[in-house]
Residue frames relative to the residue before (quaternion, step in Angstrom):
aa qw qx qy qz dx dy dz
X 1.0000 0.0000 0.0000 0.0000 0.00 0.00 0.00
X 0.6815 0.4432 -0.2646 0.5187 3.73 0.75 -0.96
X 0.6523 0.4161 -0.4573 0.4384 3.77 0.99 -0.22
X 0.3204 0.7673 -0.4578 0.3146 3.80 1.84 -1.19
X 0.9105 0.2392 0.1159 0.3167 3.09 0.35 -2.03
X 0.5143 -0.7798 0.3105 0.1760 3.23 1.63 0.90
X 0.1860 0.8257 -0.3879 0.3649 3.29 1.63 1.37
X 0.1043 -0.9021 0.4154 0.0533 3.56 0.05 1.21
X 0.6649 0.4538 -0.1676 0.5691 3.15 1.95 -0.48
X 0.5859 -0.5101 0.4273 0.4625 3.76 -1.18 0.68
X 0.2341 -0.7541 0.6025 0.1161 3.17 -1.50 0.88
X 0.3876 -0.6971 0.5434 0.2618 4.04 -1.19 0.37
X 0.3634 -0.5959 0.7083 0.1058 3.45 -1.14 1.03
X 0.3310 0.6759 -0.6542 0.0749 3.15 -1.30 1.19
X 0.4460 -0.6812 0.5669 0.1254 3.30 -1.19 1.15
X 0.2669 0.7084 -0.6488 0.0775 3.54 -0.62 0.53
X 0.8868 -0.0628 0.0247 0.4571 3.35 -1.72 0.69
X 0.7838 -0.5593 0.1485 0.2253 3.82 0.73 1.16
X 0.4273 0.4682 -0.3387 0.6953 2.69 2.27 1.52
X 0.4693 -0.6668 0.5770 0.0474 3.22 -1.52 0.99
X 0.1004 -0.8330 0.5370 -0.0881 3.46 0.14 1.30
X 0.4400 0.6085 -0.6594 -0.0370 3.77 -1.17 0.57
X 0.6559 -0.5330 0.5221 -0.1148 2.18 -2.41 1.45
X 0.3822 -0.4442 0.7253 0.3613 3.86 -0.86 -0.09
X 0.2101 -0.5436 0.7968 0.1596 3.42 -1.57 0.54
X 0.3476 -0.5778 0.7201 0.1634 3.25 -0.95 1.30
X 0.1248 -0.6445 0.7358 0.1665 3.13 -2.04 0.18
X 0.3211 -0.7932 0.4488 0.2574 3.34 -0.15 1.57
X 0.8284 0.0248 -0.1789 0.5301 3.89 -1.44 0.93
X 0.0356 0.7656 -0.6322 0.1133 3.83 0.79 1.14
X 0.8956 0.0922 -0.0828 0.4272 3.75 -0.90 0.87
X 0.3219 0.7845 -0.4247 0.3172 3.31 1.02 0.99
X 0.4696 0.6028 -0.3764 0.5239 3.07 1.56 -0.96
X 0.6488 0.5221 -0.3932 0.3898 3.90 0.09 -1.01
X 0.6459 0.6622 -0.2725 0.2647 2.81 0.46 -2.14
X 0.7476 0.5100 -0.0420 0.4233 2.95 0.17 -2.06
X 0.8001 0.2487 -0.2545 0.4829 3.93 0.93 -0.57
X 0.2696 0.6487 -0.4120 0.5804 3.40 1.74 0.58
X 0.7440 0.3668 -0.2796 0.4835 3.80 0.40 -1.41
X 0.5863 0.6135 -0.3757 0.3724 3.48 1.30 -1.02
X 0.7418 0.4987 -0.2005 0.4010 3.71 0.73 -1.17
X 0.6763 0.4020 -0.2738 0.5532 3.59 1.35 -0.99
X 0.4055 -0.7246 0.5098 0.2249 3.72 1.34 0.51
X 0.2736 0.5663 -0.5976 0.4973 3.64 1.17 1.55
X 0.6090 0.4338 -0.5759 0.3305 4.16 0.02 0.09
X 0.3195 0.7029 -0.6218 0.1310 3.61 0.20 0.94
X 0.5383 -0.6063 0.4080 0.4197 3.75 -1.16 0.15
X 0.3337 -0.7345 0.5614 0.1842 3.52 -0.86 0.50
X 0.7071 0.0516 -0.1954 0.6776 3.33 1.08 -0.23
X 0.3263 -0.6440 0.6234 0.3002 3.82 -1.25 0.79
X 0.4139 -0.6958 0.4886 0.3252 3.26 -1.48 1.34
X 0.8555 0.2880 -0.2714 0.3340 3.47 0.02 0.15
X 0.4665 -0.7912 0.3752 0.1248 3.30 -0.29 1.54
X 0.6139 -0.5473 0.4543 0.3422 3.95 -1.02 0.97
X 0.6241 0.5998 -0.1208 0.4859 3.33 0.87 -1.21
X 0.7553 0.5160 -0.2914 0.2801 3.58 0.13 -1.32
X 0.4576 -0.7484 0.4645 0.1215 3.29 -1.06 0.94
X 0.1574 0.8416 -0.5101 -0.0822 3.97 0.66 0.26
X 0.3726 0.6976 -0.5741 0.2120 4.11 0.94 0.36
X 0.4881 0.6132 -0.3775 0.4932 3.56 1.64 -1.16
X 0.7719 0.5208 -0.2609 0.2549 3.53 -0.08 -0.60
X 0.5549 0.6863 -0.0236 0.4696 2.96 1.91 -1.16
């Protein structure tokens, strides 16, 4: 069945209400690791916003 349909990725078996469901198993954030050292090398992982604001008051917090 998973070749039928030219599934390249693990699929999920669920039973519900007396049917046989499969699914793609997502992998949640699949290829981030790359991504993210791709952004690292093209010296794109700067901040777009700066976490801590000229302005900001952190004694309240303190």
């Amino acid at each position: 069945m998973i070749e039928k349909y030219n599934s390249k990725d693990t699929v999920e078996l669920v039973l519900e209400k007396g049917y046989i469901i499969l699914k793609p198993k997502n992998v949640a954030r699949k290829g981030w690791d790359k991504a993210f050292k791709q952004m690292h090398d093209n010296g794109d992982d700067k901040l777009l916003i700066d976490d801590v604001f000229e302005d900001e008051n952190c004694e309240e917090w303190s």
